[in-house]
N, C-alpha and C positions, 0 to 999 in steps of 0.2 A: 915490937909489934904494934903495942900502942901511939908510939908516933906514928908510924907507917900509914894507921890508921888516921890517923888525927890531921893529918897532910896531905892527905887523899880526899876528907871530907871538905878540906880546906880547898884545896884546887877546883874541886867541882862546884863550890859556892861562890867562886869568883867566878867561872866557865858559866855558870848559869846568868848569873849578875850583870857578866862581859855581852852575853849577849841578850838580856832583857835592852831595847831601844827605850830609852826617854824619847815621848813628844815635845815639842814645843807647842804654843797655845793653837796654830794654825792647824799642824796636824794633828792636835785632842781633837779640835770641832771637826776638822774632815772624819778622823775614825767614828765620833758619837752619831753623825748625819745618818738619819734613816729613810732618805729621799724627800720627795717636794709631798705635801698636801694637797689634798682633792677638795679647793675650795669653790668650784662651780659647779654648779646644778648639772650639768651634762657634759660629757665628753665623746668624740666621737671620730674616727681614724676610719681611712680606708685602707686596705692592705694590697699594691697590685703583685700581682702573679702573673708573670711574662716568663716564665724559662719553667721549662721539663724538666731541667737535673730533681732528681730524686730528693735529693739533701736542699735543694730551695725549699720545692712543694713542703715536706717537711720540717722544715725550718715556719715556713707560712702559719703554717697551722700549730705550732706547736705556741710560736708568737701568739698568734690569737689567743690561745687558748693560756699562756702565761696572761695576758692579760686582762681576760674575763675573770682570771682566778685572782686578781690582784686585788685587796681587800679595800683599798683605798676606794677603787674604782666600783664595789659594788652597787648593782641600781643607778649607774649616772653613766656607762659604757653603752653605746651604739659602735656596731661595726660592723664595713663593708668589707669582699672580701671578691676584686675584679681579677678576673681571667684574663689574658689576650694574649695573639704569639702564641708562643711556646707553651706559657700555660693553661693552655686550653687542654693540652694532653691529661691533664689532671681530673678535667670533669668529663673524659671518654667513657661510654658506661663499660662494664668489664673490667676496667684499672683497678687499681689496691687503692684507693681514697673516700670510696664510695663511703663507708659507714661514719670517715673522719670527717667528712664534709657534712654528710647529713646532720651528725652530733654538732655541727656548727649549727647550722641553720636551726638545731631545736635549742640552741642556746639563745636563739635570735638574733646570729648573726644573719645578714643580707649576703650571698655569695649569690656572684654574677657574671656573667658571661659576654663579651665583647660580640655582636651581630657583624660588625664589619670580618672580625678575624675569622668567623664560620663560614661566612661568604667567600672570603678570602681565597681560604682553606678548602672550600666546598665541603665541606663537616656538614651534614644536616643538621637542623635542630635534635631529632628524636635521637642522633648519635649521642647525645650526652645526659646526664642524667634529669629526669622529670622535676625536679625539685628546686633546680638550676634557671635564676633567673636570669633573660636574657636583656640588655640593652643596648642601644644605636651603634655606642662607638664605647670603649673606656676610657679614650684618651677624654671625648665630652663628658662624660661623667666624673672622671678625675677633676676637670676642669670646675666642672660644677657644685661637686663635693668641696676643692680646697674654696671658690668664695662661700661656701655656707660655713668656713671657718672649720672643716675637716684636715687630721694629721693627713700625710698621703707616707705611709710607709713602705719601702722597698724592701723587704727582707733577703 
């Protein structure tokens, strides 16, 4: 019985052993990497929102908001957060986004609304929520944001 035992604990010390992975030096430093450093005064991303699907809008906002929460980035984050197209359904007042979007904007993020696309669309202004800024076009502000040296993120 005490072999039994003794050859069981054996097998499993090698079964564990067999499969602990050795690094080499390239993948130590990939596993130890705890991303890039936040060595400039300011950073600043626009996030565009072009599509209704449920799981984008949400996906949009959830981004933002991982990244507001990123500790590297605190006090040095600005962020825009443009509608057009599609997702413009997101700032209709009535929708399920209202209080997520507002909670953006009181975080100081900029959420804003493409003028062309409500035109477009024949969306009035008052159709979407009051707190929602609106501008010319998003593709010009896209434009304008990435020379001021803005990310332009698609989620």
């Amino acid at each position: 019985m005490k072999q039994l035992l003794y050859t069981a604990c054996l097998l499993l010390a090698a079964s564990i052993s067999g499969n602990a992975q050795a690094l080499n030096t390239t993948e130590q430093k990939n596993h130890d990497f705890e991303g890039a450093t936040a060595t400039q005064k300011k950073y600043q991303a626009i996030y565009q929102l072009d599509n209704n699907d449920p799981k984008v809008i949400e996906k949009a906002i959830r981004n933002m908001n991982n990244a507001l929460n990123d500790p590297r980035l605190q006090g040095k984050l600005l962020l825009e957060l443009i509608a057009f197209s599609g997702g413009t359904d997101a700032y209709i007042k009535g929708g399920k986004y209202e209080n997520d979007l507002r909670a953006l904007v009181n975080k100081g993020v900029i959420v804003t609304q493409c003028g062309n696309t409500l035109r477009e669309r024949k969306i009035s202004r008052d159709s979407i929520y009051n707190f929602i800024g609106v501008v010319p076009s998003a593709n010009g502000e896209m434009i304008l944001r990435h020379a001021e040296g803005w990310a332009i993120i698609k989620p």
